[in-house]
C-alpha positions, -999 to 999 in steps of 0.1 A, spaced: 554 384 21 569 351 24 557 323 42 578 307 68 607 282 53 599 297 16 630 305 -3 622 342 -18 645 331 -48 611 311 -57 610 271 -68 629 244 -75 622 235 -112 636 216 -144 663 244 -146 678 238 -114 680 200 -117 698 204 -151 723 233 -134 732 216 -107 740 182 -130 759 208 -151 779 221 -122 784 184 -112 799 173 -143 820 205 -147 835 201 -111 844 165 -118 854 163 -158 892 163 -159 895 141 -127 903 108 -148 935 103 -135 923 109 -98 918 72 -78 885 71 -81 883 38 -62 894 63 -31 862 62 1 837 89 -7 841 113 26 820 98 53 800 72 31 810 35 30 812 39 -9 840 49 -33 838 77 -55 833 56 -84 803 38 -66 790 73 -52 786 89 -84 771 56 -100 744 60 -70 739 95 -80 730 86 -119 709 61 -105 693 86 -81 683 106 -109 671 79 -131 647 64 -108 632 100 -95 624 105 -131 610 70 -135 587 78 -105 570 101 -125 573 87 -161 538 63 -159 509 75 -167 493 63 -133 523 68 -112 529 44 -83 511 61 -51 524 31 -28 554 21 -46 580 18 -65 582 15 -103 595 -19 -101 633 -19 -121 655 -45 -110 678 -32 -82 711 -48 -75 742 -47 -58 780 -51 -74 795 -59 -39 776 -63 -3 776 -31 13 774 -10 -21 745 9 -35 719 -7 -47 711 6 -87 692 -2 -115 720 20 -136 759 9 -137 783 29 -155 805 7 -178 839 5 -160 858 2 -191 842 36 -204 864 56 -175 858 80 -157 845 103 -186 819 75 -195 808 77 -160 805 115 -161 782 107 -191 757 82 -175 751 109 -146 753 138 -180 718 112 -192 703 109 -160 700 143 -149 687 154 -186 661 123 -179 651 139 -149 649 174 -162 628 165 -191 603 145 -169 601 177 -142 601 201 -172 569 178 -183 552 166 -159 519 190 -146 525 199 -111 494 181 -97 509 145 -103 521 128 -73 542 95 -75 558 77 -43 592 84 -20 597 67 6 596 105 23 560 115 13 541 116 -21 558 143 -41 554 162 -65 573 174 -96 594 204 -80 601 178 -53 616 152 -73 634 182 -89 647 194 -50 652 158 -48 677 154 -72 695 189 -64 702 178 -30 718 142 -44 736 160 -63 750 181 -45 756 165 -12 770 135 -33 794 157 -53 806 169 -18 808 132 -10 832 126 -40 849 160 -43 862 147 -6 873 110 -17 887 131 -45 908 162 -28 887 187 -53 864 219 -45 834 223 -45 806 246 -33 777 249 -52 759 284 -53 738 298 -22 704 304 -38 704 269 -52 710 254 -18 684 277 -3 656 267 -24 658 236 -20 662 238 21 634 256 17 613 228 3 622 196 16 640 208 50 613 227 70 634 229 99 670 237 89 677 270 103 673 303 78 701 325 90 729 304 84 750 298 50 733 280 28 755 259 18 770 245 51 734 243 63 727 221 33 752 199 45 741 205 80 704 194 70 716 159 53 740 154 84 772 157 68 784 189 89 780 212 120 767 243 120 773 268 153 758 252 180 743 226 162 756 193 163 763 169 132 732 150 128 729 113 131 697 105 118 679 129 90 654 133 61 634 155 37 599 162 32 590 154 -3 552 160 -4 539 199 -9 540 218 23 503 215 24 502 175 19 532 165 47 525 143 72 549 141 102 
């Protein structure tokens, strides 16, 4: 039987973080010519920016982890910084005269980064998110959902498809969105859940979050 908000497709895990980077790079390889300086959807960044934040998403979930006495309180202390006020603030920055395809490349080295570290890491290790101490499968989850709400993000600024597959998107609602509804698409709920769409009579959210620590550690 499965327990209440428990994808029956099973966890998130190194695999998924590495599909869904390989799904990310397959839906935006070929885009070079694309004005990647266009507004990401409903973010304040460009696409260019976006995906740069989404390398650097990557990168510092897998850093999290990396120590041997991860930071329980913390963050592993990189130097963060901004290219412009109001863009994301990253540790990684894609080399602008590399191109888009050089872009593609860092995010291509972050995921794997965060693969290996999930693939490696023994499941009782907890490091810090500002969401709840997690664990490996929810750094992995963690870096699903970047991925693919920030695809969506740039697939938007970018006129280009993109839906990821449903029991990829459940299983990670299932583990860091307790309260997402369970009989709706997956996907549109996944963009429900990290307020970038309505779902039938349920408004666009304003304000929401995941729930990185095991179901058994969360704290409310």
């Amino acid at each position: 039987m499965v327990a209440a908000h428990e994808s029956p497709s099973g966890p998130v895990t190194a695999d998924d973080v590495e599909h869904a980077v390989r799904l990310a790079i397959a839906a935006l390889r070929g885009a070079d010519a694309l004005d990647w300086s266009a507004k990401a959807g409903s973010l304040e960044w460009d696409c260019w920016e976006t995906v740069e934040h989404l390398a650097d998403d990557l990168f510092s979930y897998a850093v999290q982890l990396g120590p041997a006495r991860p930071p329980s309180d913390t963050h592993v202390p990189f130097a963060w910084s901004r290219k412009r006020p109001g863009g994301p603030a990253n540790a990684v920055f894609a080399d602008r005269e590399a191109g888009p395809a050089g872009l593609l490349q860092v995010l291509d080295a972050s995921g794997a980064l965060l693969t290996a570290i999930v693939r490696t890491t023994a499941p009782t290790v907890r490091a810090h998110h500002v969401f709840g101490a997690a664990d490996p499968e929810g750094f992995a989850a963690m870096g699903v959902v970047e991925t693919l709400a920030h695809v969506h993000d740039v697939a938007e600024g970018l006129n280009l498809r993109w839906t990821p597959p449903a029991d990829l998107c459940d299983r990670v609602l299932a583990r860091l969105f307790p309260d997402a509804p369970t009989d709706t698409d997956r996907w549109p709920t996944l963009l429900w859940a990290t307020g970038r769409a309505e779902l039938p009579g349920r408004p666009r959210l304003s304000k929401w979050r995941w729930y990185g620590a095991p179901r058994g550690e969360r704290r409310t």
